[in-house]
PALUM-492043 format. One record per residue (C-alpha): residue number from 0; chain; x, z, y; residue in three letters. Coordinates in pm, whole numbers. Example, Ala and Ser with C-alpha at 12.3 -4.5 7.8 and 13.67 -1.06 7.14 Angstrom:
2
SITE  pos  unit       X       Z       Y  code
SITE    0     A    1230     780    -450   ALA
SITE    1     A    1367     714    -106   SER
//
This chain:
139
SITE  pos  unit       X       Z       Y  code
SITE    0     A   10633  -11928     380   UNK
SITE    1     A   10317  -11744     214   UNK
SITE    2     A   10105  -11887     -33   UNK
SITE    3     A    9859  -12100      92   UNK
SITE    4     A    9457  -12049      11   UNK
SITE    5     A    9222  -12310     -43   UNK
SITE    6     A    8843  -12247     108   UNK
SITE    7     A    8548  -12489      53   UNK
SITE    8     A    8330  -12383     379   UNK
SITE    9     A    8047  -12521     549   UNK
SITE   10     A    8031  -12644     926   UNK
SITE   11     A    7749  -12812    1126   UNK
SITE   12     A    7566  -12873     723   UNK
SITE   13     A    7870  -13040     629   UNK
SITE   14     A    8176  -12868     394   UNK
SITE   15     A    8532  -12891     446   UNK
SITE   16     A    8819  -12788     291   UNK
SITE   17     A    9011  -12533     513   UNK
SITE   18     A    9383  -12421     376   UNK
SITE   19     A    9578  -12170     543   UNK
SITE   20     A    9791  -11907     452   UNK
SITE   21     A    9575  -11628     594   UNK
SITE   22     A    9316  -11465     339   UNK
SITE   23     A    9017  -11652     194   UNK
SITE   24     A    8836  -11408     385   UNK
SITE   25     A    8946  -11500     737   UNK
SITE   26     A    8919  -11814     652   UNK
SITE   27     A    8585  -11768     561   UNK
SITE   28     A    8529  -11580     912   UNK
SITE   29     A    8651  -11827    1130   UNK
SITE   30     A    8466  -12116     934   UNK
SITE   31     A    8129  -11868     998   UNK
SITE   32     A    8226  -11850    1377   UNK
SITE   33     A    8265  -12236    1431   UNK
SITE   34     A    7971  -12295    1236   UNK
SITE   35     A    7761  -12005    1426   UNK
SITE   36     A    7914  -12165    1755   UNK
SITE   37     A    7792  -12510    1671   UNK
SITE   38     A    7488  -12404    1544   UNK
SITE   39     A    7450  -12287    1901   UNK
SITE   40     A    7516  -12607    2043   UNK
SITE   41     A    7276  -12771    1802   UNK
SITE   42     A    6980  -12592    1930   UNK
SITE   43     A    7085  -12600    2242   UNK
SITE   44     A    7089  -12999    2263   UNK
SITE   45     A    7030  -13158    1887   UNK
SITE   46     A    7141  -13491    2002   UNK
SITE   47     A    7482  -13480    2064   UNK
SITE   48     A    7771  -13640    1788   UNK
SITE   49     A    7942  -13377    1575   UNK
SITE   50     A    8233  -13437    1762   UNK
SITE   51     A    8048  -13401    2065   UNK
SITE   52     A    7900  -12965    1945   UNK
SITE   53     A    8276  -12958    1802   UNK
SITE   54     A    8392  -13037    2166   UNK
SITE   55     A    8164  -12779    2372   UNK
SITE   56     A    8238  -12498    2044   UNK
SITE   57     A    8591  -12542    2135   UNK
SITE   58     A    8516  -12531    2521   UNK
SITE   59     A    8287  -12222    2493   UNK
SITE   60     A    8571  -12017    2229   UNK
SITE   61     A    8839  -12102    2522   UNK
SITE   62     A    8612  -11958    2751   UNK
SITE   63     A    8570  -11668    2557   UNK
SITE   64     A    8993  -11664    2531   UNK
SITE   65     A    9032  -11704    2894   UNK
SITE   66     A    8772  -11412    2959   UNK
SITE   67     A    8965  -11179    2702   UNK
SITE   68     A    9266  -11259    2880   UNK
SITE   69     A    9141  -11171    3240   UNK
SITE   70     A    8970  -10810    3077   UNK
SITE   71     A    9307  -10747    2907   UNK
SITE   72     A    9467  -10819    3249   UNK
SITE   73     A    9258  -10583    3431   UNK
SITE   74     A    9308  -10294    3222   UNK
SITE   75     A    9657  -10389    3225   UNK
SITE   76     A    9647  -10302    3637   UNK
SITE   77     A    9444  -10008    3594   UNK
SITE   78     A    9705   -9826    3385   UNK
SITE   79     A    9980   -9949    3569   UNK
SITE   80     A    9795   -9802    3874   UNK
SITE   81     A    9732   -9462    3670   UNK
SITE   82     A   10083   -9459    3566   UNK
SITE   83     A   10163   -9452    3945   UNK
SITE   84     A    9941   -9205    4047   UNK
SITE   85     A   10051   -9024    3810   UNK
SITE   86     A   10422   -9027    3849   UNK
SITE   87     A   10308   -8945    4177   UNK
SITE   88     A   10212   -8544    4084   UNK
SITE   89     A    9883   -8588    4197   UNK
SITE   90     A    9697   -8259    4095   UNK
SITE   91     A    9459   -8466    3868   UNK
SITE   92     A    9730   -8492    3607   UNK
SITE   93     A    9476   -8461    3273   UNK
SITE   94     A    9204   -8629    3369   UNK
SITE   95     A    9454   -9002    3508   UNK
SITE   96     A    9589   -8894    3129   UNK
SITE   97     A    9249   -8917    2948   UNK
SITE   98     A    9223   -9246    3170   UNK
SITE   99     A    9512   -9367    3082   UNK
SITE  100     A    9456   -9317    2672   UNK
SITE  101     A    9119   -9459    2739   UNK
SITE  102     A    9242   -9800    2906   UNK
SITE  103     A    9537   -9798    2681   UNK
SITE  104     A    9309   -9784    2370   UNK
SITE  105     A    9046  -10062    2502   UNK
SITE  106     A    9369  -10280    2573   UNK
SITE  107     A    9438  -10276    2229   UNK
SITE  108     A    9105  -10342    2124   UNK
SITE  109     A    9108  -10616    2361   UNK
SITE  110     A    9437  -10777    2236   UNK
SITE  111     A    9297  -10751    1888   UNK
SITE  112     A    9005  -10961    2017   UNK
SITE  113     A    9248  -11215    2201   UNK
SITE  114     A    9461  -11272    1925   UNK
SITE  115     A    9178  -11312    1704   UNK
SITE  116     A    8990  -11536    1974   UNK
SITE  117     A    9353  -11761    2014   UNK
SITE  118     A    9333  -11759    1611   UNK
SITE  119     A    8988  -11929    1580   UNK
SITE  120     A    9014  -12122    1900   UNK
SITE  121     A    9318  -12326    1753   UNK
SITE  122     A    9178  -12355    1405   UNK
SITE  123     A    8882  -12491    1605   UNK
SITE  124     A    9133  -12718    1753   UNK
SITE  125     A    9271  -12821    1452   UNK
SITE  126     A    8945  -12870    1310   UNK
SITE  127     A    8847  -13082    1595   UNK
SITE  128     A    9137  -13279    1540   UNK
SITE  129     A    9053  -13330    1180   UNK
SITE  130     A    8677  -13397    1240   UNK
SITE  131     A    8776  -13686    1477   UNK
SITE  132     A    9046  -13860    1248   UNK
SITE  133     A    8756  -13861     968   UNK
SITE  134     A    8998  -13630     749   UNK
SITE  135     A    8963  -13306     544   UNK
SITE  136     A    9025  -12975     717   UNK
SITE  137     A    9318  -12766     679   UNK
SITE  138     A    9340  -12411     847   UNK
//
C-alpha cells in the first residue's frame, strides 16, 4: 500500500480533511469538482441542507458517469462496425482506417474521462457518507 497524503480542502465554505493515496494534487481536483458541483446546487436552490447539495452533486456526477459510459459504448459499436466493414474488403479501406484511429482515439479519451468521473463520483460518495455521520473526510 502507497503512502497516504493528507489535504486540508474546502467544500460548500466548509474544510475537510481528505486522505488518499493518490497525489495532493488530485486530491485537490476532485475536492475543486465537488465543491464547483455544489456550488452549482447552491445557486441553483440556496435552501437545501448540505447533505441535501451533497445528495444532488452526487446524483448529477453519476449522471455525468452514466453518460460517459453510453458515449464510450457507442464508439465502442462504431468500431466494431468499421472493423467489419472492413474485414469485409470494402474498397474504402483508408478512409474506415482513419475512422477507425479516430473512434479508437476518442474511446480512450472517453475512458480517461470515465475512470476519472467513477474516481470523483465515489470520493463524492465517500464524502457523502462522511458529511452525514458528522465525521472528517478521508479520500
Amino acid at each position: 500500500m502507497g503512502e497516504r497524503n493528507r489535504v486540508v480542502v474546502r467544500i460548500a465554505s466548509n474544510d475537510y480533511t481528505l486522505s488518499g493515496e493518490e497525489s495532493p494534487e488530485y486530491i485537490q481536483r476532485v475536492a475543486a469538482l465537488v465543491d464547483r458541483k455544489t456550488q452549482e446546487i447552491v445557486r441553483s436552490d440556496s435552501t437545501l441542507s448540505v447533505a441535501q447539495t451533497a445528495v444532488l452533486a452526487s446524483i448529477n456526477m453519476g449522471d455525468e458517469v452514466l453518460k460517459q459510459h453510453h458515449i464510450a459504448e457507442s464508439h465502442l459499436r462504431k468500431i466494431r462496425e468499421l472493423e467489419k466493414r472492413l474485414e469485409a474488403g470494402s474498397g474504402e479501406s483508408d478512409a474506415l482506417r482513419q475512422e477507425i484511429n479516430a473512434a479508437r482515439n476518442n474511446l480512450a479519451r472517453i475512458k480517461q474521462e470515465l475512470i476519472r468521473s467513477e474516481t470523483e463520483n465515489r470520493d463524492l460518495r465517500e464524502q457523502l457518507r462522511r458529511i452525514k455521520n458528522g465525521g472528517e473526510i478521508h479520500g
